[in-house]
C-alpha positions as CSV (number, residue, x, y, z in Angstrom):
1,X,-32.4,15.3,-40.0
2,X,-31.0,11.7,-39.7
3,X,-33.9,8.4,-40.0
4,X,-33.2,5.8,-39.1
5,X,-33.0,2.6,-41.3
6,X,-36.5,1.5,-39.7
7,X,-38.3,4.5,-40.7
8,X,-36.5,4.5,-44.5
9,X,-37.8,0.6,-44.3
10,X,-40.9,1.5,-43.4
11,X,-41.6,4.0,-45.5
12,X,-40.1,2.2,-48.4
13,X,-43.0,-0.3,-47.8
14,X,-45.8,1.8,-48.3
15,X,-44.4,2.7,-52.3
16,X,-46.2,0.7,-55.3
17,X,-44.6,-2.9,-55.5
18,X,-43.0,-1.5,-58.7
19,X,-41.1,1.6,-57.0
20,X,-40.0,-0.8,-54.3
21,X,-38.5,-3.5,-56.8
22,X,-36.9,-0.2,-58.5
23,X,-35.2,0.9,-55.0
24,X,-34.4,-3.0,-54.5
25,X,-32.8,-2.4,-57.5
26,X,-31.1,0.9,-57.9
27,X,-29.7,0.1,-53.8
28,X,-28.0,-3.8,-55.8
29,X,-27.1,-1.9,-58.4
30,X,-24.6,0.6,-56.2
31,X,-23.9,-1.9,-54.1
32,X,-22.5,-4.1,-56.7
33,X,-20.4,-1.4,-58.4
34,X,-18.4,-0.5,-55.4
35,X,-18.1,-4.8,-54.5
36,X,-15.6,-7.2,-54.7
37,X,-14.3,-8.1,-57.8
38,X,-13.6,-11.6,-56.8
39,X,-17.2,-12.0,-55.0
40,X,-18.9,-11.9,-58.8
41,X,-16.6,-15.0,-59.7
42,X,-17.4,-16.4,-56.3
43,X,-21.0,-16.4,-56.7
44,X,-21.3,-17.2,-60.1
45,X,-19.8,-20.3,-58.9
46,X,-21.5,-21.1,-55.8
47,X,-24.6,-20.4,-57.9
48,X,-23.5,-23.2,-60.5
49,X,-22.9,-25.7,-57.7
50,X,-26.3,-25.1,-56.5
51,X,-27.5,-25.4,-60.0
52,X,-25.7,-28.8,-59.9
53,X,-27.0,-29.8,-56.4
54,X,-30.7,-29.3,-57.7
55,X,-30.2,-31.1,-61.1
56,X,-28.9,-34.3,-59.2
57,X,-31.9,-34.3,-57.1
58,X,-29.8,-33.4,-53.6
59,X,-31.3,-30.6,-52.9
60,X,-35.0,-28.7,-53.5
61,X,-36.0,-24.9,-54.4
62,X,-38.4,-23.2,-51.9
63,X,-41.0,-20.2,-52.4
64,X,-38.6,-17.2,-51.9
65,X,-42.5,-15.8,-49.4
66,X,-41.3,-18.9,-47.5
67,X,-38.1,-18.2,-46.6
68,X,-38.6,-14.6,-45.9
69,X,-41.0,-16.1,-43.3
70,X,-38.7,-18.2,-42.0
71,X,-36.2,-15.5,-41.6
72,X,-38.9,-13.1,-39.9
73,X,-39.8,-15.8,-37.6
74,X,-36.4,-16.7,-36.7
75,X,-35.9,-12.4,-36.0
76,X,-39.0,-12.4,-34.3
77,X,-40.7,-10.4,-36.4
């Protein structure tokens, strides 16, 4: 029988808060092992220019609730 990403979703959100951060987890995990070689160096970087960007006072951190809001709003969630 094939589910559908919703219904894996859905029931994935009605584990403990622990076993979903282990999912979270074990899915980056695979994910990352099959990647891009150059997307690590790529990231690392774009993470140190943010780093940079937040040190100088150009840009601010927000709540990561927030912006999962904000995404869910924008998908009409």
């Amino acid at each position: 029988m094939n589910r559908s990403f919703t219904e894996i979703a859905e029931e994935a959100m009605t584990l403990p808060q622990s076993e979903q951060l282990r999912l979270a987890r074990t899915l980056l995990e695979k994910a990352e092992a099959s990647g891009d070689v150059g997307a690590e160096a790529a990231w690392e970087e774009e993470i140190e220019r943010r780093i940079h960007k937040i040190d100088a006072g150009l840009a601010q951190g927000r709540p990561f609730a927030d912006v999962l809001r904000e995404i869910d709003r924008r998908l009409g969630r």
